[in-house]
Phi, psi and omega in degrees: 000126157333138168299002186251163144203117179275133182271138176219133184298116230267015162250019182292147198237040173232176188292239170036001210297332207219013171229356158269183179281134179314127161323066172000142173306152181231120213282153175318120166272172161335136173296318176278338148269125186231139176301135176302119160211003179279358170228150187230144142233127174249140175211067180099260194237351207232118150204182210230132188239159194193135170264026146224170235252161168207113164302165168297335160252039159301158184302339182294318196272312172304317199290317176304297176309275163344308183299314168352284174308303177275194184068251198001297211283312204276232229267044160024070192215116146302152167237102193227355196287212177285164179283186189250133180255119186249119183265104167252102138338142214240350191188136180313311181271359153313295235286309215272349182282327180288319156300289221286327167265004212254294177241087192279357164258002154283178184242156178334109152230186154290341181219186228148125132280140152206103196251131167232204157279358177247012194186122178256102196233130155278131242201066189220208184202161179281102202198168166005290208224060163292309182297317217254350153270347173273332188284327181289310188283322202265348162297320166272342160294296197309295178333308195283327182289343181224016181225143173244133158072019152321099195314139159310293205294303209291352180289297188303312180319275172344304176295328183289293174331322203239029174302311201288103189266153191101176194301073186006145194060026158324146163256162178230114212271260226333293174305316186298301162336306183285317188296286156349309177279355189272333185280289185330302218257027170080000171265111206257117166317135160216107215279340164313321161325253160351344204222008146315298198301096162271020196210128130344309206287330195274028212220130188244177173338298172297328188263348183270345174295300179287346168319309147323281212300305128004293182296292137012270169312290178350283205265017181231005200233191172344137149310319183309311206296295162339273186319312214268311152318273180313337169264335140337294199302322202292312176301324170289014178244054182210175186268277136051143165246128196310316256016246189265140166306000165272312164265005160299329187287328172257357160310301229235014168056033167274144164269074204287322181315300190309283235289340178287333186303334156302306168345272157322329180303316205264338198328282186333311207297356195275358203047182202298314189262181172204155150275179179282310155335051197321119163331000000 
């Protein structure tokens, strides 16, 4: 299971609402644990609640923004909606005490999403991997703020893609390696597969990998695969649901199976980076 897992309320009326998991009942927390409030920074879409001071212009905060600005520029989506409220915790053990009184059933992750109709909120602590969870969690806030009935994997997919501090379509040898021997060993992609999984809960390692690996292909291979992204995406911003992005891909006749293995196959040739820009 990912280290991450966005919660989404199941009367939430932004998007994904109805492809996560139900909020666990939520119990009186503690008195003495409390959500970080004593310092906010608002910026645009973003804002930050911290029991420690962060300027406005930490890298962090630059770094966030920016992401906005790439999100936005890739798949061509305004972000006009309500902000992402993100609560950072000062220390791992704030973080994991406010859980544990808050949602004594969940289980550990580093971060939390949770969008409802009153709220796009993020859920983290100050540590390592502070940059590259906050860049993944505030990616499903902007997505949830301006698209309804975002598919679980591709919410995920999206988020994973753009995780990554640097230049958007980074690649990850780890992941690309594994997916590769999977190819080797007779394992054939299937984006149906994936776009089965309504639950978080159901979604393992391998799948939030190919999720990636998917989003990726998408947006680095043919112009056509591209455009059909982005137009997918464009359709989720109406209440109507499209329906799977699989069978648009097969409407328009891409061979997406043959053609992500490839994909996957050449992944190494791209070096550490890529453009957006398909070739």
């Amino acid at each position: 299971m990912s280290r991450r897992w966005a919660l989404r309320g199941l009367l939430s009326v932004v998007t994904g609402s109805m492809a996560g998991c139900r909020l666990p009942k939520r119990h009186d927390p503690d008195l003495t644990v409390s959500l970080p409030s004593r310092h906010s920074v608002m910026s645009d879409q973003l804002v930050i609640q911290s029991d420690f001071r962060l300027q406005y212009d930490h890298p962090l905060i630059k770094d966030l923004l920016e992401l906005k600005r790439e999100v936005s520029s890739a798949l061509a989506l305004e972000f006009n909606g309500p902000p992402v409220v993100v609560y950072l915790f000062e220390n791992e053990q704030k973080y994991v005490d406010y859980l544990v009184s808050t949602w004594p059933s969940l289980p550990y992750r580093r971060a939390y999403f949770f969008g409802n109709s009153h709220e796009l909120a993020v859920y983290t602590f100050w540590g390592d991997n502070v940059q590259e969870d906050l860049r993944h969690e505030f990616t499903h806030g902007l997505l949830n703020s301006t698209l309804q009935n975002l598919p679980l994997w591709l919410d995920e997919g999206l988020a994973e893609y753009f995780e990554v501090p640097g230049q958007p379509g980074t690649v990850k040898p780890v992941v690309v390696q594994r997916l590769g021997k999977a190819l080797t060993n007779q394992w054939r992609p299937d984006m149906t597969q994936l776009e089965a999984l309504t639950d978080v809960t159901m979604m393992t390692q391998s799948n939030y990998e190919e999720a990636w690996a998917w989003v990726h292909f998408l947006l680095h291979s043919e112009s056509s695969q591209r455009d059909a992204l982005l137009s997918y995406l464009q359709s989720l911003r109406q209440p109507r649901f499209p329906g799977p992005l699989s069978r648009k891909l097969e409407s328009q006749g891409i061979n997406a199976g043959d053609r992500f293995a490839g994909h996957v196959a050449t992944l190494s040739s791209f070096g550490t980076r890529t453009s957006l820009v398909p070739e």
